[in-house]
C-alpha positions in Angstrom: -8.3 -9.4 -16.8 -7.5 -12.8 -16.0 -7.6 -16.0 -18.2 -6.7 -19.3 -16.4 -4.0 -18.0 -14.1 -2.7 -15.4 -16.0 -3.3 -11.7 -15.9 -3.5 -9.0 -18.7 -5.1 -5.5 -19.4 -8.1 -4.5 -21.3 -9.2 -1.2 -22.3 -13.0 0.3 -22.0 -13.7 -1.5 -24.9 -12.8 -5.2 -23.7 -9.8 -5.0 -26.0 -6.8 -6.5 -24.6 -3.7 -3.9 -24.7 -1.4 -5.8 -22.7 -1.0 -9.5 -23.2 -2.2 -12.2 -20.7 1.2 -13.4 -19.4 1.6 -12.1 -15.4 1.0 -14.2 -12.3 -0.4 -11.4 -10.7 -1.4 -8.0 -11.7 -3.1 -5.0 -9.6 -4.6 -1.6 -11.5 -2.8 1.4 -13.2 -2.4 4.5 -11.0 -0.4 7.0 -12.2 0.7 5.4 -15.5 2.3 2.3 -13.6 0.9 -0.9 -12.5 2.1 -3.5 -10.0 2.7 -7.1 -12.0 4.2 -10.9 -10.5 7.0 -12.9 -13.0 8.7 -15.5 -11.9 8.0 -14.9 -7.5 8.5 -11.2 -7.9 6.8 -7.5 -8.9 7.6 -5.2 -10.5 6.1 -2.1 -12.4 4.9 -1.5 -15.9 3.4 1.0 -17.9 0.6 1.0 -20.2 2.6 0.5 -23.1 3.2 -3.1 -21.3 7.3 -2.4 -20.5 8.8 -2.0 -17.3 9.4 0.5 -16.0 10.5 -1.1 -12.8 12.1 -4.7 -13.1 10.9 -7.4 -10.8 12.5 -7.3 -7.9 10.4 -7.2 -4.8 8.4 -9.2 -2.9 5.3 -7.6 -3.0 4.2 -4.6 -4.3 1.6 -2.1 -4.0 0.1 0.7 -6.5 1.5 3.9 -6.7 -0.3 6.7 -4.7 0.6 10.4 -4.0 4.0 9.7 -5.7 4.7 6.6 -3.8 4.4 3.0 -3.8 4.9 0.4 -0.8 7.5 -2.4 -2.1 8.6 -5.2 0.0 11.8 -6.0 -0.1 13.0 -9.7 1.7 10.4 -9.6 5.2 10.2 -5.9 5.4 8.4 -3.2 3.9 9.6 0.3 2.0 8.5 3.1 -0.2 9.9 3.7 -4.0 9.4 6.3 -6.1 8.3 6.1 -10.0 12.1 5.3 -11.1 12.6 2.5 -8.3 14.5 4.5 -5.6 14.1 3.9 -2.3 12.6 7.0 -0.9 11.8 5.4 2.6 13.9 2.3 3.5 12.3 -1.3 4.1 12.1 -1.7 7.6 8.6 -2.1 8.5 6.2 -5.1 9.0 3.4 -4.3 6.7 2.3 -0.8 4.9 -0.3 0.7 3.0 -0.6 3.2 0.6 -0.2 6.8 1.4 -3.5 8.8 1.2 -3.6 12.2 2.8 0.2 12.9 2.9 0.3 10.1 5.5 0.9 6.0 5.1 -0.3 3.6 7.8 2.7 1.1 8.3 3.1 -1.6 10.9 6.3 -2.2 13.2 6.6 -5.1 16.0 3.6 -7.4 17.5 0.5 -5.6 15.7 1.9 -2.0 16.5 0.3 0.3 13.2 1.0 4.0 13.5 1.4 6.7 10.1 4.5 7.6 8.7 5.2 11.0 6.7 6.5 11.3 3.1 9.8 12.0 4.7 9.9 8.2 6.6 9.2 9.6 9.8 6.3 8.8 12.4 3.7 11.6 12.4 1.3 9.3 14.6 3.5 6.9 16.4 2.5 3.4 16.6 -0.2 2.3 19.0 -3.0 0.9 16.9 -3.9 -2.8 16.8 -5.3 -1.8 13.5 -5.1 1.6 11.2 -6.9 2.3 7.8 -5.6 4.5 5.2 -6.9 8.3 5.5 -10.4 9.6 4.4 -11.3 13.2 4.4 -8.5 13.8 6.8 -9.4 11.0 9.1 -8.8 7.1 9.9 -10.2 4.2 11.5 -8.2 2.8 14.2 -8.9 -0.2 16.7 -6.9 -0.1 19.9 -7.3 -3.5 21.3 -9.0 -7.1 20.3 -12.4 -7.0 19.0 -14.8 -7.5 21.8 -12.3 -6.1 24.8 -14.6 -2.9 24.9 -14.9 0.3 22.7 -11.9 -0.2 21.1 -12.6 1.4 17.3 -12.5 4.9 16.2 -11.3 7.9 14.4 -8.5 10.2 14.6 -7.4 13.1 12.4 -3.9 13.7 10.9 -2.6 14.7 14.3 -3.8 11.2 16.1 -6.2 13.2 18.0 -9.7 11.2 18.5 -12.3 12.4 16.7 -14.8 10.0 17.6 -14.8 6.3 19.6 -17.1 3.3 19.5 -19.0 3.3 22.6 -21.1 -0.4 23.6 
């Protein structure tokens, strides 16, 4: 919830659990939730302690045992202690979904990394959604150059393309 320009946490009941006192908060997954201090995120529980000092830039929620941290200009992967479990060296990421994490590297390049930090679909994508049922949407060039949107599965493989 959010009072003036501070965040807390309610329960079901419109009870507030945690106090309004965070710049910025995003929702509990897995028993941890991304909260701003003072210019930087970190991780508390729903007990309202950290777990996870502030120390990043920006932070995402937790998801499949994950959570995309950025640390200085570049982006990483922590686990639910705070260790680095894929280093910071990418432009932007998402969450992982479907064992695989869309991440970007260079001049709008997205591709999906593994749990292991390693491309499973190398980058090629102007843009690249988190996985659905096994598939993603992906543009390949600017909006308007032509049928540039569509699906792949897990592998990269097209499943299906805009046609106009």
């Amino acid at each position: 919830m959010k009072i003036g320009d501070k965040f807390g946490f309610i329960d079901k009941s419109g009870t507030t659990v945690i106090d309004v006192k965070y710049d910025e908060a995003l929702d509990f997954h897995n028993g941890l939730a991304p909260v701003k201090v003072s210019e930087k995120w970190g991780y508390i529980n729903k007990s309202g302690e950290w777990e996870i000092q502030p120390q990043y830039e920006d932070a995402q929620p937790f998801s499949e045992g994950l959570a995309a941290i950025q640390t200085g200009s570049k982006w990483g992967f922590i686990d639910y202690k705070g260790t680095l479990e894929i280093q910071p060296s990418f432009d932007k990421a998402k969450s992982f979904t479907g064992g695989l994490a869309a991440v970007q590297v260079g001049d709008w390049k997205w591709g999906y990394l593994n749990k292991k930090g390693e491309f499973q679909i190398k980058p090629a994508y102007y843009l690249a959604e988190p996985l659905t049922a096994g598939i993603a949407n992906v543009r390949v060039g600017w909006e308007g150059e032509g049928p540039d949107s569509g699906y792949i599965d897990v592998n990269g493989n097209y499943i299906w393309t805009l046609s106009r």
